[in-house]
C-alpha positions in Angstrom: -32.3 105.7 161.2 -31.3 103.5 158.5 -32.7 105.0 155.4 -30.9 107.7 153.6 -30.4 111.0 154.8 -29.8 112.4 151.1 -32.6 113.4 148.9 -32.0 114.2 144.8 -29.7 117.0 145.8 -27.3 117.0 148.3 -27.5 120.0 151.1 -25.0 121.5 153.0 -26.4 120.2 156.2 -27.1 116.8 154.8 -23.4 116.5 154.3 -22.1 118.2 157.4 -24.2 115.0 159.5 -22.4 112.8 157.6 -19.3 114.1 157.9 -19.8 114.3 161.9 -21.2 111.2 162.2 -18.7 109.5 160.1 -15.5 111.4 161.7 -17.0 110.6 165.1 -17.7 106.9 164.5 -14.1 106.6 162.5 -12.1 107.7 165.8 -14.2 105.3 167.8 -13.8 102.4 165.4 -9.9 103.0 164.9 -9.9 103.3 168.7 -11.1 99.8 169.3 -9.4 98.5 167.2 -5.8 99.7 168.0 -6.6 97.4 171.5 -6.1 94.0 168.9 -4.2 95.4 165.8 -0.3 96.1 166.4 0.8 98.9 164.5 1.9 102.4 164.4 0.0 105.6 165.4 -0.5 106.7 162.3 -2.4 103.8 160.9 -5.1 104.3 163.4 -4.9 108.4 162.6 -5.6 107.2 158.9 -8.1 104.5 159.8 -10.2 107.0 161.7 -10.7 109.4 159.1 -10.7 107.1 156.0 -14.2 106.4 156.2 -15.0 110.3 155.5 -12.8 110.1 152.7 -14.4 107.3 151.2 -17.8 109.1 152.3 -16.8 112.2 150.5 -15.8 110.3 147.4 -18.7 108.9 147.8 -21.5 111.7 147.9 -20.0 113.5 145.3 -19.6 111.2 142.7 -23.1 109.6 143.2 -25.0 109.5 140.3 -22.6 111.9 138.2 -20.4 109.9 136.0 -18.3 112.5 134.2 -16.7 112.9 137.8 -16.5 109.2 138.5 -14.0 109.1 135.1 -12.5 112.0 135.8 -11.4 110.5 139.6 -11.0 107.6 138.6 -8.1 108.4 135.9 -7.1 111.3 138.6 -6.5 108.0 140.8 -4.7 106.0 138.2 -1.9 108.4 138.1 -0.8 107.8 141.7 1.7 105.1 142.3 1.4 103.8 146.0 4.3 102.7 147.5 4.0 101.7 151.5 5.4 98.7 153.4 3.4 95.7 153.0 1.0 95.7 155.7 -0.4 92.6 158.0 -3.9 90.9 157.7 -5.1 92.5 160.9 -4.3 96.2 158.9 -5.9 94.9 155.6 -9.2 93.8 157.4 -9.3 97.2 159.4 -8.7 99.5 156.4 -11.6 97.1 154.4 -13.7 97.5 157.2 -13.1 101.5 156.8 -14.1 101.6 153.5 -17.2 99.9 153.7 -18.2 101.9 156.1 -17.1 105.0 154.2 -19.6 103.5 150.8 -22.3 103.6 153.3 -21.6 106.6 154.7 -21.6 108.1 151.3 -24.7 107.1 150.2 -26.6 108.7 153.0 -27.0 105.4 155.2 -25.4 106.8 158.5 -26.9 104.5 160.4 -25.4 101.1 158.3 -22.4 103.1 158.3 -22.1 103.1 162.4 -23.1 99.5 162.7 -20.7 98.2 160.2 -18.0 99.8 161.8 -18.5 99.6 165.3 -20.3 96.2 165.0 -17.2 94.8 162.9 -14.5 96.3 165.5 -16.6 94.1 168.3 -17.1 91.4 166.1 -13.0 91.1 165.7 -12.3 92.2 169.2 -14.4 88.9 170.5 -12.8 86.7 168.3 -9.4 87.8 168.7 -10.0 86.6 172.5 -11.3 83.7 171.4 -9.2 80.3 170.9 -11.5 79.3 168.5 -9.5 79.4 165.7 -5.9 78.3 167.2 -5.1 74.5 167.4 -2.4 72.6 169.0 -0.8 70.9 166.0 -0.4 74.5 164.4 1.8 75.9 167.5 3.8 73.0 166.9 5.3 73.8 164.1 8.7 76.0 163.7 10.7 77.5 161.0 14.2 76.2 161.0 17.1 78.2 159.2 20.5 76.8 158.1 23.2 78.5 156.6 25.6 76.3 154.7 28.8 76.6 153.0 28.8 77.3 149.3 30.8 73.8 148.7 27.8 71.9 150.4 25.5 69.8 148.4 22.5 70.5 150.3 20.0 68.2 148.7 19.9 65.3 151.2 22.6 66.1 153.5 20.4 67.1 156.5 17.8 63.9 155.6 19.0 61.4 157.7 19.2 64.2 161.5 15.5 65.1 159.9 13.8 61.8 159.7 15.4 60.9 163.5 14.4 64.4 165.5 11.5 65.6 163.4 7.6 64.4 162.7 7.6 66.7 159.3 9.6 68.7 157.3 9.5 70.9 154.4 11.9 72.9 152.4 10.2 76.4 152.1 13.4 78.5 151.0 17.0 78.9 149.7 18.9 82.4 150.0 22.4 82.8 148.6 24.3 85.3 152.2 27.9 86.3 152.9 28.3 88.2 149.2 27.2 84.7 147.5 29.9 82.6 149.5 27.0 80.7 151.7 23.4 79.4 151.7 20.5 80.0 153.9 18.0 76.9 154.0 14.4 77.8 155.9 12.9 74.3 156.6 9.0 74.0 158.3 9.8 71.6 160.5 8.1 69.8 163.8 9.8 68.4 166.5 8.8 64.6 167.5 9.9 65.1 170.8 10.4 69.1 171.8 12.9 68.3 174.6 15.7 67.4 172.4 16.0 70.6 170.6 19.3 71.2 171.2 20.9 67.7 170.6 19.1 68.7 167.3 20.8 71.9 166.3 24.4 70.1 168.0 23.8 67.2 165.5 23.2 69.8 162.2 26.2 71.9 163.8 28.5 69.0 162.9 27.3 69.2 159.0 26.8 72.9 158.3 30.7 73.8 159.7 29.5 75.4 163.0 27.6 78.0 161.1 24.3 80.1 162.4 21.2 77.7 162.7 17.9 79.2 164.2 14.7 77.4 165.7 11.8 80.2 165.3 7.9 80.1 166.3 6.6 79.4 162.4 4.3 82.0 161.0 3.2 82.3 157.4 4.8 85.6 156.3 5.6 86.2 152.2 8.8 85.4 152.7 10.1 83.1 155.8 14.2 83.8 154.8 
């Protein structure tokens, strides 16, 4: 089961196992996997059949190295451009490749277990709380926008060091055509309850203008 199907020469059934066994096991895998990942139907339609692609790739460029050039300049001529996706994406469509490798070197059986193994692996620890801690749910991105005329620098300092445990500057972002800024602070609460008294007592330095408490992620860009 887990030694290669292929012998020196590829055959036409040879391949057509693969192919089934990959396809098969690619819907499965992207099936499982759509329970944990958020994302859009498509993403699982292209992480079912991505590792017979890869397979494909794969078998046919095993051992022959003209065609591994050839693809591989073939593939240096495409410019990708897609919406940067989320870790949980990344990790699937890694996961789908690897797969795909193993696939395409005639070890159907690695092939299922990475896959299918690696979707169960992740579904378990998704569940798990192994990985979250307290002090990390505490934190919370804070954004300020300011009038253009307001030194920024140290104004907020002295509301910081009363309502908050921690803070750090993680952005500025010119808005309103240039005429105001957008400050994004990581900040954490030393007492949660007085939130608002918080945003009242920045309200009185910043003109009145739009602040926002948010849940504190680590995105490329928090503005």
């Amino acid at each position: 089961m887990f030694d290669s199907i292929y012998t020196a020469t590829v055959t036409a059934p040879q391949f057509f196992i693969m192919a089934g066994v990959a396809i098969l096991s690619g819907i499965l895998y992207a099936w499982l996997m759509s329970f944990k990942v958020k994302s859009a139907k498509r993403f699982f339609t292209v992480a079912a059949i991505l590792p017979f692609i890869v397979a494909a790739v794969i078998t046919f460029v095993n051992g022959n190295i003209g065609a591994g050039v050839a693809i591989g300049g073939a593939f240096s001529l495409i410019r990708f451009r897609s919406a940067q996706g989320s870790s949980d994406e990344l990790v699937t469509v890694l996961i789908a490749m690897s797969a795909g490798i193993a696939f395409g070197m005639g070890y159907i059986g690695y092939g299922v277990v990475i896959l299918i193994g690696m979707a169960v692996i992740y579904f378990i620890l998704s569940m798990l709380l192994v990985f979250e801690h307290k002090s990390m749910s505490m934190d919370k991105l804070l954004r300020v926008t300011i009038p253009e005329s307001l030194e920024y620098t140290n104004v907020f300092d002295d509301t910081f060091s009363h309502y908050l445990s921690s803070y750090e500057n993680v952005g500025v972002k010119t808005t309103g055509m240039g005429s105001m800024f957008r400050l994004s602070f990581k900040i954490r609460m030393i007492d949660p309850t007085e939130e608002k008294r918080f945003i009242d007592e920045l309200r009185t330095k910043n003109g009145n203008l739009e602040i926002s408490i948010l849940p504190y992620t680590e995105p490329q860009n928090q503005l």
